[in-house]
C-alpha positions as CSV (number, residue, x, y, z in Angstrom):
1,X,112.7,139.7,156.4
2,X,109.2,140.5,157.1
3,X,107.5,142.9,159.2
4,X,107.4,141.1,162.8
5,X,104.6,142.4,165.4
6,X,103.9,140.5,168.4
7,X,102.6,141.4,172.0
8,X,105.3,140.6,174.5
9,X,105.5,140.4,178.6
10,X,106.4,143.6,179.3
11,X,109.8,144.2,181.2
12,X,110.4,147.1,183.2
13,X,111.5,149.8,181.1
14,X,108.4,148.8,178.7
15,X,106.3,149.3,181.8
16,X,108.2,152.6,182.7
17,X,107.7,154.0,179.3
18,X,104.2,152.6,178.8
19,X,103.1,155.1,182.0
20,X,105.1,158.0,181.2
21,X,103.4,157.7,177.9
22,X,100.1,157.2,179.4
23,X,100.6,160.1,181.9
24,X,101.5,162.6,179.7
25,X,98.8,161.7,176.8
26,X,96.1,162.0,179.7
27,X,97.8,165.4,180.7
28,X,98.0,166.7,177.6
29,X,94.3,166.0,176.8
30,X,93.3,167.2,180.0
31,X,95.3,170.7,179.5
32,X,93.6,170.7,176.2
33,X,90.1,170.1,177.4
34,X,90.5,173.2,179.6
35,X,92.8,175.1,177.2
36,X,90.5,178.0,176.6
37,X,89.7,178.6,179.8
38,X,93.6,178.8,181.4
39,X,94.0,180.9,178.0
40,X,92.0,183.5,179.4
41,X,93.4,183.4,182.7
42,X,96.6,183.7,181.4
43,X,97.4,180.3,182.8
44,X,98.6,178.4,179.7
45,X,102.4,177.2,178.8
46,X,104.6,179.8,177.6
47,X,104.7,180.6,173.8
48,X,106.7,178.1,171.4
49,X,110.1,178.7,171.8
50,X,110.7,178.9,168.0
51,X,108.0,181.3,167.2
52,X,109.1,183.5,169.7
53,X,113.1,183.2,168.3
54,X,112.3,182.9,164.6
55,X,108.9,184.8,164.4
56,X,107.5,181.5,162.2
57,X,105.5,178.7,163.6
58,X,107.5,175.4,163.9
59,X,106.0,172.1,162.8
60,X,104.1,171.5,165.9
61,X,102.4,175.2,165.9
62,X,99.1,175.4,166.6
63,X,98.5,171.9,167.9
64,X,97.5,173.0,171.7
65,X,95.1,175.1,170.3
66,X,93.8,172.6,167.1
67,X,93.0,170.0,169.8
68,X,90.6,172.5,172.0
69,X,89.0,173.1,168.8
70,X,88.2,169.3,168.5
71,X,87.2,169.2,172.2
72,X,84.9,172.1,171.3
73,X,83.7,170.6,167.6
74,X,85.5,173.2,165.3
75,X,87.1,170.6,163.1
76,X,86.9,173.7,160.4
77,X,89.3,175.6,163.0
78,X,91.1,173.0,164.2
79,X,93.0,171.9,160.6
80,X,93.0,175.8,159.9
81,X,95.4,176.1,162.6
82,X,97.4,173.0,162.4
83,X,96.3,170.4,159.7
84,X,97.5,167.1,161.4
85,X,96.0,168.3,164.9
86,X,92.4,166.3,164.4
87,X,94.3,163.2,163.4
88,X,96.6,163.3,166.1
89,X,93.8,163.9,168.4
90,X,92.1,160.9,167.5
91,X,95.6,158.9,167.3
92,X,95.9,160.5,171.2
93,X,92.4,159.2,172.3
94,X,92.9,155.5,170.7
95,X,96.6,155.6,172.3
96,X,95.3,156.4,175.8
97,X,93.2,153.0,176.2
98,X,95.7,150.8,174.3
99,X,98.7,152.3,177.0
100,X,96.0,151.3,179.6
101,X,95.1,148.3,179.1
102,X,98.9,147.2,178.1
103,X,99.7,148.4,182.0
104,X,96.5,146.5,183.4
105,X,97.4,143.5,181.3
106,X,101.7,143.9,181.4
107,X,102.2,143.3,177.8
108,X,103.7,145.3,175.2
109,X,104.0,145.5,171.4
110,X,107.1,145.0,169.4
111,X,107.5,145.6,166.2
112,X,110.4,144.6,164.1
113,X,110.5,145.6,160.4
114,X,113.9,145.6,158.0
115,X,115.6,148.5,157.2
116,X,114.1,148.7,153.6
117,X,110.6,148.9,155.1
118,X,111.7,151.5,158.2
119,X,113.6,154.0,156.2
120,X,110.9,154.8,153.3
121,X,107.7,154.9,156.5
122,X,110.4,157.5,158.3
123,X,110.4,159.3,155.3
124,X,106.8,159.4,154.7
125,X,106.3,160.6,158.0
126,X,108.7,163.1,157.8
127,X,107.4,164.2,154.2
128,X,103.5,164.4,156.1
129,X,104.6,166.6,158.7
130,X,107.0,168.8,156.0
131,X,103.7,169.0,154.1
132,X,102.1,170.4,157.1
133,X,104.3,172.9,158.1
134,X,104.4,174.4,154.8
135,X,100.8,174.8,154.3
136,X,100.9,176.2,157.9
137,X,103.7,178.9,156.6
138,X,102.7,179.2,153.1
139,X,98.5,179.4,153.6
140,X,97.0,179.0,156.5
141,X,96.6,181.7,158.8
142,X,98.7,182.0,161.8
């Protein structure tokens, strides 16, 4: 069976999810437009509960503060700290108008794809972000 993607009528839990998405993305990039300035008010979110517990960064460490270096320009600074952050900050900013227009338009994408396909993309995602945290525990600077 081939890989099956189509743009469907959205139904109510598509909708649902399609918003929360939306909100959150646009809240996230908001908090990280103003990151630095909250961070110096001592206004930001709370430390990463597995740094604080394990005294290592988890997978996701750095990321808050790798897209404020992308707002800002420091692409240098911003893989330094956590080396998928500029991707996922473009991923983020193509997301945001994508979940916005499929509101405005109530459609949504499916995508179907066997299990042979599924299982082996998993995997390479799972290996990029293994990748990732290792260069963030092994070489790059906290």
């Amino acid at each position: 069976m081939p890989v099956h993607v189509a743009i469907v009528r959205a139904g109510a839990e598509a909708r649902l999810r399609n918003a929360l998405l939306l909100a959150g993305l646009v809240l996230w990039m908001l908090y990280t437009r103003v990151y630095w300035g909250l961070h110096a008010m001592h206004l930001g979110l709370p430390q990463c509960p597995f740094l604080a517990i394990t005294g290592h960064p988890c997978p996701f460490c750095g990321g808050t503060r790798s897209f404020a270096y992308v707002w800002d320009g420091k692409f240098t600074n911003a893989v330094m700290l956590y080396p998928l952050g500029p991707l996922l900050f473009v991923g983020t900013t193509l997301a945001i108008p994508l979940l916005a227009v499929a509101l405005l338009a109530d459609r949504d994408l499916t995508v179907r794809m066997p299990e042979g396909v599924r299982r082996p993309l998993l995997g390479c995602a799972a290996g990029v972000l293994v990748v990732s945290w290792a260069l963030k525990l092994a070489v790059l600077p906290n």
